[in-house]
LONUTI-403483 format. One record per residue (C-alpha): residue number from 1; x, y, z. Coordinates in Angstrom, 1 decimal. Example, Ala and Ser with C-alpha at 12.3 -4.5 7.8 and 13.67 -1.06 7.14 Angstrom:
+-----+--------+--------+--------+
:   k :      u :      v :      w :
+-----+--------+--------+--------+
:   1 :   12.3 :   -4.5 :    7.8 :
:   2 :   13.7 :   -1.1 :    7.1 :
+-----+--------+--------+--------+
END
This chain:
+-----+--------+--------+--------+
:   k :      u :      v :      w :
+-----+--------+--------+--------+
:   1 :    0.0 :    0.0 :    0.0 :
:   2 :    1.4 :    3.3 :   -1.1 :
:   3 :    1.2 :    6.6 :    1.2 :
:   4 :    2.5 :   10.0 :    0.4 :
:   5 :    1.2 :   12.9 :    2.3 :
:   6 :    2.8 :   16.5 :    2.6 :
:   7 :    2.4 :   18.8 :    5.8 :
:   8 :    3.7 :   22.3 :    6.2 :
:   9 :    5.4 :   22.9 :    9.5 :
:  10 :    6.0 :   26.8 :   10.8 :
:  11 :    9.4 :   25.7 :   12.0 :
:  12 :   12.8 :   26.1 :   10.4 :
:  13 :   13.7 :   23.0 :    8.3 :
:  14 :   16.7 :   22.0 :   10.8 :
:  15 :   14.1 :   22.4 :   14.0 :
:  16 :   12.2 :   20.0 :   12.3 :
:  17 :   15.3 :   17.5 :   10.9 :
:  18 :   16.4 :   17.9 :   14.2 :
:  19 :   13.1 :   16.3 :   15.7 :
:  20 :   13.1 :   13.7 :   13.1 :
:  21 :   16.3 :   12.0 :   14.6 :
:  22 :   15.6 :   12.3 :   17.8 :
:  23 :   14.6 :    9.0 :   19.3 :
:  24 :   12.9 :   10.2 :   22.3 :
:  25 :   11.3 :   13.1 :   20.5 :
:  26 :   10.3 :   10.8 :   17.6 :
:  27 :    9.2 :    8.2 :   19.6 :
:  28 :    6.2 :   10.6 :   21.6 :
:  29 :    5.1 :   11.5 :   18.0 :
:  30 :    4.7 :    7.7 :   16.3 :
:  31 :    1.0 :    6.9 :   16.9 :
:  32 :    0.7 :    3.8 :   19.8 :
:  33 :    4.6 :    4.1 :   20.1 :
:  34 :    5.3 :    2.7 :   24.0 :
:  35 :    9.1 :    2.5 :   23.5 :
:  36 :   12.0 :    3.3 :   21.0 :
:  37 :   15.5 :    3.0 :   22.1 :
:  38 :   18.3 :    3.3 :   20.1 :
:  39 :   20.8 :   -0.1 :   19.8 :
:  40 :   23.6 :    1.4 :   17.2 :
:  41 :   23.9 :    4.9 :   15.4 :
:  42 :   19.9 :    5.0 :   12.9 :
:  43 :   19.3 :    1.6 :   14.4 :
:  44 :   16.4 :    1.3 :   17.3 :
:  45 :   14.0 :   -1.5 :   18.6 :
:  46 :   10.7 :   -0.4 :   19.4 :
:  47 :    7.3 :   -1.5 :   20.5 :
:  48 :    4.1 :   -0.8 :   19.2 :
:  49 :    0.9 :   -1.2 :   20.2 :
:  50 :   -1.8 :   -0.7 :   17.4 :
:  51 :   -4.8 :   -2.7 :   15.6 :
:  52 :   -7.4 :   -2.7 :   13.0 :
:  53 :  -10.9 :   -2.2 :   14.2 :
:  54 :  -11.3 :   -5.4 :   17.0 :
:  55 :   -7.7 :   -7.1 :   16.5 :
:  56 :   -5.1 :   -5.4 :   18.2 :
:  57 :   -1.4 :   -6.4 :   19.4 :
:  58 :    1.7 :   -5.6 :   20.3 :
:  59 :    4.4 :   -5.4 :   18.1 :
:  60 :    8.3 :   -5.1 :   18.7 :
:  61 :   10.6 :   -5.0 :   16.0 :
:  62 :   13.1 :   -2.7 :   14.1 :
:  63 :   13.3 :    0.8 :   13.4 :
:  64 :   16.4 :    1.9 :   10.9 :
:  65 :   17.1 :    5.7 :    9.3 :
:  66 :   19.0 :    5.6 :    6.6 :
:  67 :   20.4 :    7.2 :    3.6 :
:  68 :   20.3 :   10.5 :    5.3 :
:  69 :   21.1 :   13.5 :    3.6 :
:  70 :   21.0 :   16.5 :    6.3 :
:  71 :   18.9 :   18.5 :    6.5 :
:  72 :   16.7 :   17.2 :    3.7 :
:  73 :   16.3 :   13.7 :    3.3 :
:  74 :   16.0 :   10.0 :    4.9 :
:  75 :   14.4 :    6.7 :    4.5 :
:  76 :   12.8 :    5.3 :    7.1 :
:  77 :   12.4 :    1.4 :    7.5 :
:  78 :   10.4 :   -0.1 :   10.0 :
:  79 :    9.5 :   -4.0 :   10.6 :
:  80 :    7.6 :   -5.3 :   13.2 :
:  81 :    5.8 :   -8.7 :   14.5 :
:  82 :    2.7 :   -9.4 :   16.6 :
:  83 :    0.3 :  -12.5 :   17.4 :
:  84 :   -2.2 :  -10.4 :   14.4 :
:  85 :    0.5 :  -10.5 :   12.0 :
:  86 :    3.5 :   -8.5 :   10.3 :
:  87 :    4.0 :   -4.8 :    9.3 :
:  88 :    6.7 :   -3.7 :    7.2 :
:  89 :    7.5 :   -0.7 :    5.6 :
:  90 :    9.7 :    2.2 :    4.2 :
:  91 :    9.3 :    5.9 :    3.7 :
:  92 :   10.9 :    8.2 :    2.3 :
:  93 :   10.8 :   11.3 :    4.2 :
:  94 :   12.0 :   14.5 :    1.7 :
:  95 :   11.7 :   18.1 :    3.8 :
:  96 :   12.1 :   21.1 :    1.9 :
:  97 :   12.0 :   25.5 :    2.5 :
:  98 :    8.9 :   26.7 :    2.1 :
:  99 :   10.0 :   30.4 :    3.5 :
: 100 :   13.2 :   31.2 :    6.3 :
: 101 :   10.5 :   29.7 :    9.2 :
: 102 :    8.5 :   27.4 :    7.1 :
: 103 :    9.3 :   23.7 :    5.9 :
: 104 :    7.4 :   20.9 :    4.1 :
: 105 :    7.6 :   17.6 :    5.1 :
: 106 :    6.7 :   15.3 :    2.3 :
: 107 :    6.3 :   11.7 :    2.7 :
: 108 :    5.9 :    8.8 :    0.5 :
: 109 :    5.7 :    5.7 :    2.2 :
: 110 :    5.1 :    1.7 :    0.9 :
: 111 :    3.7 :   -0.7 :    3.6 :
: 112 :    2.7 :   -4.5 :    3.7 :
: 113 :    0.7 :   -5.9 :    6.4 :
: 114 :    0.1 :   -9.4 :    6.6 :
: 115 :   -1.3 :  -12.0 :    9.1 :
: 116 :   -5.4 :  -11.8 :   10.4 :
: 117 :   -4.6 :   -8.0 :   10.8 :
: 118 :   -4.5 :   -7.9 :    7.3 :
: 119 :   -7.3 :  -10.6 :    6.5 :
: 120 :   -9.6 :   -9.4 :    8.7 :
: 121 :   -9.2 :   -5.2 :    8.0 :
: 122 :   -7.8 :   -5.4 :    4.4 :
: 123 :   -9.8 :   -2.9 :    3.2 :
: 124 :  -10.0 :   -0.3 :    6.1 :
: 125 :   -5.9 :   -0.4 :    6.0 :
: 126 :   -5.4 :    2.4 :    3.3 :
: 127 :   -7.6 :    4.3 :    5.6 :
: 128 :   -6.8 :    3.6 :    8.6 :
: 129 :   -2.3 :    3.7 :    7.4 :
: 130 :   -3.0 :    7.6 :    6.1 :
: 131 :   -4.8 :    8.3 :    9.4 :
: 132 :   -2.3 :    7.3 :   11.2 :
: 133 :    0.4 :    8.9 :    9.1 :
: 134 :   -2.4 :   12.4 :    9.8 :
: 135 :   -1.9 :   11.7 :   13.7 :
: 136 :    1.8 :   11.4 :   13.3 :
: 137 :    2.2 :   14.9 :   11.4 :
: 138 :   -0.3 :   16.4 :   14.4 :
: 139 :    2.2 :   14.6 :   17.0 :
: 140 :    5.4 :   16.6 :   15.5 :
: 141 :    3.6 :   19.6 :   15.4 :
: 142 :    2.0 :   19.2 :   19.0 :
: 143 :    6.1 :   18.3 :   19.5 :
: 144 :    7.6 :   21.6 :   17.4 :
: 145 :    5.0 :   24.1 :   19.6 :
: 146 :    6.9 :   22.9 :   22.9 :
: 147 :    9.6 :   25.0 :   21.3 :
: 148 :    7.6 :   27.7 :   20.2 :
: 149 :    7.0 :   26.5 :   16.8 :
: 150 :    3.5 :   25.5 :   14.9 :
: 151 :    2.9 :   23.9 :   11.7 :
: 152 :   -0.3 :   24.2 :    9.2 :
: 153 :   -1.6 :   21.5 :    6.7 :
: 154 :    0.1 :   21.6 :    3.2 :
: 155 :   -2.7 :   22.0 :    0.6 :
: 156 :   -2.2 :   18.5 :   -0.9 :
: 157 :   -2.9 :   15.0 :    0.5 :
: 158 :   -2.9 :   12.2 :   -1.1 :
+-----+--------+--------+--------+
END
């Protein structure tokens, strides 16, 4: 399943990079995140508690930033397991000027979900993935106006 979704943040692009890598900041913004701790430089476990509709579990697995190109680009992999099933994904997170105290955060993601989470709620996943890509974008901006900053949604979302 493909994702891309853009957000405009009122934040300097390196506020907002700076966020983006850092684990315990990151972690408070990732929607059902309980834990993320960092086991080798861009390398963190982290657990996960989310679900479609009645199935929900607990998934631990791997989160890796890579590729990173400061203070524009990274890729993002993330794999995980639970009793439901699998996720597995990578995005690639682009942020860009829009303005001295503005930056755009685009994302374009590709997920696979697999087990009864994804039997069960196949077709409420798109859905339910770009919803939870929304509450992420509200998390970092909830996260950039405890410094002072706010953010806006970018005119496109796809």
């Amino acid at each position: 399943m493909i994702i891309e979704m853009d957000y405009i943040f009122t934040a300097p692009r390196q506020e907002v990079w700076n966020l983006l890598l850092d684990a315990n900041r990151l972690a408070k913004c990732i929607p059902g995140c309980e834990s993320m701790e960092e086991t080798e430089p861009g390398k963190y476990t982290a657990t996960l508690k989310v679900g479609v509709a009645s199935i929900k579990g607990t998934y631990k697995g791997q989160v890796q930033i890579s590729d990173q190109q400061a203070p524009s680009y990274y890729k993002l992999s993330v794999e995980g397991k639970a009793a439901p099933g699998f996720v597995r994904g990578v995005a690639n997170m682009n942020l860009a000027e829009e303005g001295p105290q503005s930056t755009k955060l685009s994302m374009n993601a590709d997920a696979q979900v697999g087990g009864l989470i994804a039997s069960v709620g196949q077709r409420f996943l798109g859905g339910i993935a770009k919803q939870m890509a929304g509450v992420f974008f509200k998390n970092i901006e909830t996260e950039l106006a405890a410094t002072g900053q706010a953010a806006q949604p970018a005119e496109r979302t796809t």
